[in-house]
N, C-alpha and C positions, 0 to 999 in steps of 0.2 A: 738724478742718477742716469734715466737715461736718455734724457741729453747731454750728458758728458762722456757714454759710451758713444754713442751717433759721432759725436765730435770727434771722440778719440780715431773711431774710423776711419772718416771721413781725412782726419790729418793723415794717417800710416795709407790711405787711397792717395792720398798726392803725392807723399815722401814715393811711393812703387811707380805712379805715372813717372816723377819726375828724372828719377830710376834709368824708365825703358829709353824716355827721352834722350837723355844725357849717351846710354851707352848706343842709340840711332845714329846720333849726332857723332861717337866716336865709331861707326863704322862708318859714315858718310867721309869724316874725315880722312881715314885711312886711304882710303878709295880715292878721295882726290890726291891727297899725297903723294900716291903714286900713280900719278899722272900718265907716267910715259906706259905704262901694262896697260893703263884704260884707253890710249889712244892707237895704240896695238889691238887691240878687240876690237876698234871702230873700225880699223885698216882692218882685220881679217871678217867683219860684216860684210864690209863694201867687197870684198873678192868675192865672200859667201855668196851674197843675191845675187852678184855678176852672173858668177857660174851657173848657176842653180834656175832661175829666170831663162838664162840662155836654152836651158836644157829644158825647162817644161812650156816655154813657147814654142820652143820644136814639136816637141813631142805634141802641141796642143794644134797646132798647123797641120799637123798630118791628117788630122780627124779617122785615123783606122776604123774601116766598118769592124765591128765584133769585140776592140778594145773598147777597156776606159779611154781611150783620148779624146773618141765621142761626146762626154761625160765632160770634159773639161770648159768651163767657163771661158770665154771669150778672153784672151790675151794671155791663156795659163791659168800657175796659178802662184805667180810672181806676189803679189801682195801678202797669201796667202803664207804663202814660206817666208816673207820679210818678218811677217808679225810672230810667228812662230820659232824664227833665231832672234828676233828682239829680247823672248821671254826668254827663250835657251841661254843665252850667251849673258843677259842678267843675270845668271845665278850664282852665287857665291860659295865656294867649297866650305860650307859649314861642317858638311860630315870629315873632312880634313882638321878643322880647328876641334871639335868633339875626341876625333880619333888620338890625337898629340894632348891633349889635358888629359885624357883620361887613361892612356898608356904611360904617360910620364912621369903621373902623381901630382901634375902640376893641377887638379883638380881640389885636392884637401885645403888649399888656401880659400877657396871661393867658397866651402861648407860652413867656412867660422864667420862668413858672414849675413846679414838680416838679407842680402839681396839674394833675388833665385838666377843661379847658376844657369838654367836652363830659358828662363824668358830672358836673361841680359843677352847671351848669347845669338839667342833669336831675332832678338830686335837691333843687336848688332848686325848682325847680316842682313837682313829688310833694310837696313841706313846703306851700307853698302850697294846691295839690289840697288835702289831707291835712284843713287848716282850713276851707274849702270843702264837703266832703263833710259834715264834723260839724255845722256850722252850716245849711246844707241841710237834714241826717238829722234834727234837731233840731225843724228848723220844718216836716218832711214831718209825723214823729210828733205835733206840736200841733195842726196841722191836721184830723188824721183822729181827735183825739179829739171836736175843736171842731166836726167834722162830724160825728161818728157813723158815718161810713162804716166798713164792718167790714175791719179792716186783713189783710194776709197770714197767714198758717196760721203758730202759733208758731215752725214746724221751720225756716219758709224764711228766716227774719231772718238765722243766719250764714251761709247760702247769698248770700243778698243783698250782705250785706257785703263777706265773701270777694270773690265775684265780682264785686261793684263796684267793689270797690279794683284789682284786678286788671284791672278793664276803665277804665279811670283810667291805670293805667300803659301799656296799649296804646293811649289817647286821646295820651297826652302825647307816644309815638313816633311817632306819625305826623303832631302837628301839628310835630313835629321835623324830620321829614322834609320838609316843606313851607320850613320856617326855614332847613336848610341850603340849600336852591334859591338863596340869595340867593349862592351863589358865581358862580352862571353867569347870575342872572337880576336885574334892579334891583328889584324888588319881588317878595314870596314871596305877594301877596295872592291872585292868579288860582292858584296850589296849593293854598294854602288852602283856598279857594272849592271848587275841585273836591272834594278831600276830606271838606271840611265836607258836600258834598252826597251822595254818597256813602254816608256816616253817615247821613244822611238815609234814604238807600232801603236799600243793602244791611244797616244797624244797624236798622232796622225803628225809628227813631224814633217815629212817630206809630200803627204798629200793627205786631206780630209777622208776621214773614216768616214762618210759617206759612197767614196767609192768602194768601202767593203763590202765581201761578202754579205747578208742580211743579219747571219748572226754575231759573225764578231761585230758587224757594226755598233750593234745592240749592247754589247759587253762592253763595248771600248766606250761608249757614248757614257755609261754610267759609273766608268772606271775614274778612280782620281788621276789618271793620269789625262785622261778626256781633260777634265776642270784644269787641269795645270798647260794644255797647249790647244787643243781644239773647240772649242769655246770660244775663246779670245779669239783666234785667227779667225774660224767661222763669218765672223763680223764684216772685216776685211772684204768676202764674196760677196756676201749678201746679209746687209744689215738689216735687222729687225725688229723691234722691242721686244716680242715675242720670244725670240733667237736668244735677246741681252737677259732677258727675266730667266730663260731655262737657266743658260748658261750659271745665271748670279744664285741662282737654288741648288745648281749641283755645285757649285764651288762652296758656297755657304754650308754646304752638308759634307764635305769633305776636309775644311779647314777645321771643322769642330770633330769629326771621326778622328782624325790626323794627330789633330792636338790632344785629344786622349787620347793615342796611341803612345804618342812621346810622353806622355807623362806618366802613363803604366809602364812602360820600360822603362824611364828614368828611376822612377823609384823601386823596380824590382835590381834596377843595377847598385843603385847606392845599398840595399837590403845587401844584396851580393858582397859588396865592399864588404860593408861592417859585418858581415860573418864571418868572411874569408881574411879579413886585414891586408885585401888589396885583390888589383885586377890579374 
C-alpha cells in the first residue's frame, strides 16, 4: 500500500517536472522565434555600456577630492553596469502576460486544468530569461574583446553566472508580483513602475550600493532588490567566495519569501474570482 502510494507520487512528481520542462522549453522557444526583438536588445546593450562606460570612466578619471569618484574602482565601473543590464534587459514582461490572462478571462481555461497556472507561467519566462541571458552573455563577451577592456578576474565568471541566473529568478518574482495586482487593480503598470524603480536604487543599477549612504546601504544590501541586481554585479569589482556565498543566502532567502508571496496573492485572487464571478 505504501509502496504504491510513494509510487503513485513519485509518477504525478515527474508528470509536474515534465510539465515546467516542456512549458521552459516553449518560452525558450518563443524567444528564439523572434529573433529579430532579441537581436534589437543585443543592439540596444551594446549602445547601453558604450554610453554608460563612457560616462563613469570620466567620471572615475576625475578622482574629485570629497566625491564618490574617489571611491570608484580603477577603470570605473564599466563591468559592473554590463552585468547589471545583462540581468536588466533579461527579464521578461511576465507581469504583462498575468495582466492580459487575467483581465481578459483568458485565465478560466488554465483552472480546468491538472497543471498550475502560476508555476507554467513562471518557468515559461525563466526559458525565455534563460535565451536572453546567453545571447546578452554572448555579445557582453564580444564586446570586451572588440574593446580591449580587461574583463573580470577568471574566478568571478561562475560567480557571475550562478548569481545572475539566480538574480533573474528573483527579477521574474517580483515582476510577478506586480502581474498578479491585476486582481484587485485594472492595470499592474503603476506596480511595476514602482518596482522597476526600486531596482533602480535599492539593486544599485547604475552604481553599487556601497557607495551609499551607511544606512541605506544596509537596507538595500538586504532588500530583494539587492538579490536581483547587486550581488551579481558585485562579483564583476571584486570577486570573492565570501561575496558569492552572501550573495547565494540572500538570493536563496528571497526566492523562497517571494514565492510565497506569489502564491498567497494568487490564491487570495482566485478566492476573489470565485466570490465575485470575475475580475
Amino acid at each position: 500500500m505504501t509502496s504504491t502510494h510513494l509510487h503513485s507520487r513519485s509518477v504525478e512528481a515527474a508528470r509536474a517536472a515534465s510539465a515546467l520542462l516542456s512549458a521552459f522549453r516553449l518560452g525558450a522557444g518563443q524567444t528564439l522565434a523572434g529573433w529579430p526583438v532579441l537581436v534589437g536588445r543585443c543592439i540596444f546593450y551594446v549602445i547601453l555600456l558604450i554610453v554608460l562606460s563612457a560616462l563613469w570612466d570620466k567620471v572615475a578619471s576625475e578622482r574629485l577630492s570629497g566625491t564618490l569618484a574617489g571611491d570608484l574602482p580603477p577603470g570605473g565601473l564599466a563591468l559592473y553596469i554590463g552585468v547589471t543590464e545583462w540581468i536588466t534587459l533579461a527579464l521578461p514582461a511576465v507581469h504583462l502576460k498575468l495582466e492580459d490572462d487575467i483581465r481578459s478571462g483568458g485565465l478560466e481555461p488554465h483552472l480546468l486544468r491538472p497543471k498550475s497556472y502560476l508555476a507554467q507561467t513562471f518557468s515559461q519566462s525563466l526559458g525565455a530569461a534563460a535565451v536572453r541571458l546567453t545571447a546578452l552573455g554572448v555579445t557582453a563577451l564580444a564586446l570586451l574583446a572588440v574593446t580591449g577592456r580587461e574583463p573580470p578576474a577568471l574566478e568571478a565568471f561562475p560567480y557571475i553566472v550562478v548569481l545572475g541566473v539566480l538574480g533573474v529568478v528573483v527579477g521574474v518574482l517580483l515582476y510577478a508580483l506586480a502581474g498578479l495586482m491585476a486582481f484587485w487593480a485594472r492595470r499592474t503598470l503603476p506596480f511595476q513602475l514602482v518596482i522597476q524603480k526600486l531596482m533602480f536604487l535599492l539593486g544599485g543599477l547604475y552604481a553599487p550600493v556601497t557607495l551609499y549612504p551607511g544606512t541605506l546601504e544596509g537596507v538595500a544590501k538586504a532588500s530583494p532588490f539587492a538579490a536581483h541586481l547587486y550581488w551579481p554585479s558585485a562579483q564583476a569589482i571584486a570577486a570573492s567566495w565570501q561575496g558569492f556565498l552572501t550573495g547565494l543566502a540572500w538570493q536563496g532567502l528571497w526566492i523562497v519569501l517571494l514565492s510565497l508571496a506569489c502564491v498567497r496573492l494568487w490564491r487570495a485572487g482566485l478566492a476573489k474570482v470565485l466570490r465575485e464571478g470575475g475580475v
